[in-house]
C-alpha positions in Angstrom: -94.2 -40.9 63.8 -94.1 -39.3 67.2 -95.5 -36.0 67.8 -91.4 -34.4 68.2 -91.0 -36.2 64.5 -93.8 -34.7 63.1 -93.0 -31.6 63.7 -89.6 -31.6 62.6 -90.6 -32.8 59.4 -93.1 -29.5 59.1 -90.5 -27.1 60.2 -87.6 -28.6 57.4 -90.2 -28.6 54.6 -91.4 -24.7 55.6 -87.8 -23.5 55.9 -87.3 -25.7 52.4 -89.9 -23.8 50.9 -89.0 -20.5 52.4 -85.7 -21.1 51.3 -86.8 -21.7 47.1 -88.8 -19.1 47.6 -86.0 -16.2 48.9 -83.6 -18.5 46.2 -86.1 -17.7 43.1 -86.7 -14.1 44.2 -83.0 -13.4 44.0 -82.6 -15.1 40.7 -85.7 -13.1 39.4 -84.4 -9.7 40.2 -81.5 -11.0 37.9 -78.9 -8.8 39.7 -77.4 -5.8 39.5 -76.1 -4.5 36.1 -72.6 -5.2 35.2 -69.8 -3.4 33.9 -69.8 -3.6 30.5 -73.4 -4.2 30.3 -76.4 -1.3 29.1 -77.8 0.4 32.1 -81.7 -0.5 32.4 -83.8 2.2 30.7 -85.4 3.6 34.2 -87.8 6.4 35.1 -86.9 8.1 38.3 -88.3 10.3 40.8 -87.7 14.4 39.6 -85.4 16.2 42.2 -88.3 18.3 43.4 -85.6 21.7 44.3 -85.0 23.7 41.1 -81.4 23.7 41.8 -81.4 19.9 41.6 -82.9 19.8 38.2 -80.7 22.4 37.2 -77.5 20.3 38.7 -78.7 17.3 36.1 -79.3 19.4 33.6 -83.3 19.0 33.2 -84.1 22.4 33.0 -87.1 24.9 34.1 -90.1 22.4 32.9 -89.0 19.0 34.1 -92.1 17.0 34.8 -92.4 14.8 38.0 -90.3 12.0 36.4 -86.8 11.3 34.4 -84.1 9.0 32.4 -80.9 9.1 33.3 -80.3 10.3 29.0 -82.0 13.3 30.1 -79.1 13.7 32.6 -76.6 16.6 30.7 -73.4 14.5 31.6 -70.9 12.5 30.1 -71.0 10.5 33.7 -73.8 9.7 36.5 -72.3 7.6 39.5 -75.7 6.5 40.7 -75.3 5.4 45.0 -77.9 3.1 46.2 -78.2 3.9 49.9 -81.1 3.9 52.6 -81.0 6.3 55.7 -80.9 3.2 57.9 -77.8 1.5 56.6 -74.7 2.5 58.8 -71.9 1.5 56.1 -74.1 4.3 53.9 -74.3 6.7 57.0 -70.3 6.1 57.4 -69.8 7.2 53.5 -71.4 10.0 53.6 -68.3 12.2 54.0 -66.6 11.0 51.6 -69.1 10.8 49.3 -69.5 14.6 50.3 -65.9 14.5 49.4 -66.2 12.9 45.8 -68.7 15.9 44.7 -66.0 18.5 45.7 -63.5 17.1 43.8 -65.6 16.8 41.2 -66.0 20.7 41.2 -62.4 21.5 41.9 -61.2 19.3 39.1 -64.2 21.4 37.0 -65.8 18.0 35.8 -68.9 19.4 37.3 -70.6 19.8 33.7 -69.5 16.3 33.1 -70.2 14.0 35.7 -73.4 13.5 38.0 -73.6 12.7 41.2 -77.1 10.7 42.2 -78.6 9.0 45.2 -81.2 6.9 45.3 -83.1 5.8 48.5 -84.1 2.0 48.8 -87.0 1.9 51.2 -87.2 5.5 51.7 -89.9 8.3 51.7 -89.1 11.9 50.7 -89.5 12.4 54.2 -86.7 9.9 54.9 -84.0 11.3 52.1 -84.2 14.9 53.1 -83.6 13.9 56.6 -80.6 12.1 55.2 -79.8 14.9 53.4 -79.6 17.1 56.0 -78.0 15.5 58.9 -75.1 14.4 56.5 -75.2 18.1 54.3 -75.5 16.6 50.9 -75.2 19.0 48.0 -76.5 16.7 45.4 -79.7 15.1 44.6 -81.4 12.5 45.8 -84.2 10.6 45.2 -86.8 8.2 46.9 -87.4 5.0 46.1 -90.5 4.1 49.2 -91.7 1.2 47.2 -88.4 0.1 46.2 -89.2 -0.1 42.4 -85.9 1.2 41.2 -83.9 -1.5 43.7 -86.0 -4.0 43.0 -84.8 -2.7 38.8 -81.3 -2.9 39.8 -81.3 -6.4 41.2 -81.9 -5.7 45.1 -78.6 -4.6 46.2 -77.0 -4.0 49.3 -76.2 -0.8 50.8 -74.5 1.3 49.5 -73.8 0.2 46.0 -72.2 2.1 43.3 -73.4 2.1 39.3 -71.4 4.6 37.2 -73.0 4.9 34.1 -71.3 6.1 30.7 -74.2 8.2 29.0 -72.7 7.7 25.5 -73.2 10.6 22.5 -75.1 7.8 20.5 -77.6 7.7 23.4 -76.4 4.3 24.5 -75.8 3.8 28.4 -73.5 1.9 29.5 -72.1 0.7 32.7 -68.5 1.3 33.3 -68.5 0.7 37.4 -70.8 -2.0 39.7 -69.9 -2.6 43.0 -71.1 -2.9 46.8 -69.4 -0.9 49.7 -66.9 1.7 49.9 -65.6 4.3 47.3 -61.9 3.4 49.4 -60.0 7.0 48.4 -62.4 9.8 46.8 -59.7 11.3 44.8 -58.5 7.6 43.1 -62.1 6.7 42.8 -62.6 9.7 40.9 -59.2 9.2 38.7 -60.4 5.7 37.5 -64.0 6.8 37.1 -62.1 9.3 34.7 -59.7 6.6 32.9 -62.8 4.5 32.8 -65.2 6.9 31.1 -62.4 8.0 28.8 -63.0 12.1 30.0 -60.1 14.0 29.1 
């Protein structure tokens, strides 16, 4: 084998191996949960603003941590987002949109809004905040332990989760992209959970 052969044959078998590897790491994370399917049992990051732990319900002496069944709602749409991702930076408004039809419906008390920052610091996710004015919290995720949980998804991704009077979560919305039209969003988020 010439020297052009050789290394031909090197640089197929590392991008074959590169290739299981990336393929086994996305079947490991399992993917995201389903609708229809429990919502992992996951500890997340405490708003650290009072008025964030009083917006979720978790009161005066929340510690540093929480489960989304500590969350006093009959809904939490969870977003998945990082400060980089333009498509998340582009939703912003109408995500922005979603929580103040929330309020002027008065399903305030009864469904959540949450963010959750792949990738990114507190630093990161109060810049986010700011530049974009979001009322609602949301939380780091630097080391990416809660994506890596929800099966590594893109940006930004949706979960609405049904927090069920039996304690049972369960997922009733799982998908990547856009909301599309806050106000029918919202409807079938309703029709979904079954909020009257």
């Amino acid at each position: 084998m010439n020297g052009i052969g050789k290394r031909t044959v090197w640089f197929y078998a590392v991008m074959g191996i590169m290739f299981l590897s990336f393929a086994g790491l996305s079947v490991a994370a399992g993917g995201p949960p389903q609708k229809g399917e429990p919502f992992p049992d996951l500890t997340f990051p405490a708003p650290t603003g009072t008025e964030h732990q009083r917006y979720l319900g978790l009161g005066p002496k929340a510690g540093s941590t929480f489960k989304l069944d500590q969350v006093k709602a009959n809904v939490v749409i969870l977003e998945v987002f990082s400060m980089y991702c333009p498509y998340c930076q582009n939703e912003a408004p109408g995500i922005n949109d979603l929580y103040a039809k929330i309020a002027e419906r008065g399903l305030d008390g009864r469904i959540k809004l949450i963010g959750l920052g792949a990738g990114n610091s507190p630093y990161e996710v109060d810049l986010f905040k700011g530049k974009y004015g979001i009322k609602f919290p949301l939380l780091p995720d630097k080391d990416l332990k809660l994506h890596n949980a929800l099966g590594r998804v893109r940006t930004p991704y949706f979960i609405v989760v049904s927090l069920n009077p039996d304690g049972k979560q369960q997922v009733i919305y799982s998908k990547v992209g856009t909301i599309g039209d806050p106000g029918q969003f919202l409807d079938s988020i309703i029709e979904a959970a079954g909020i009257q």
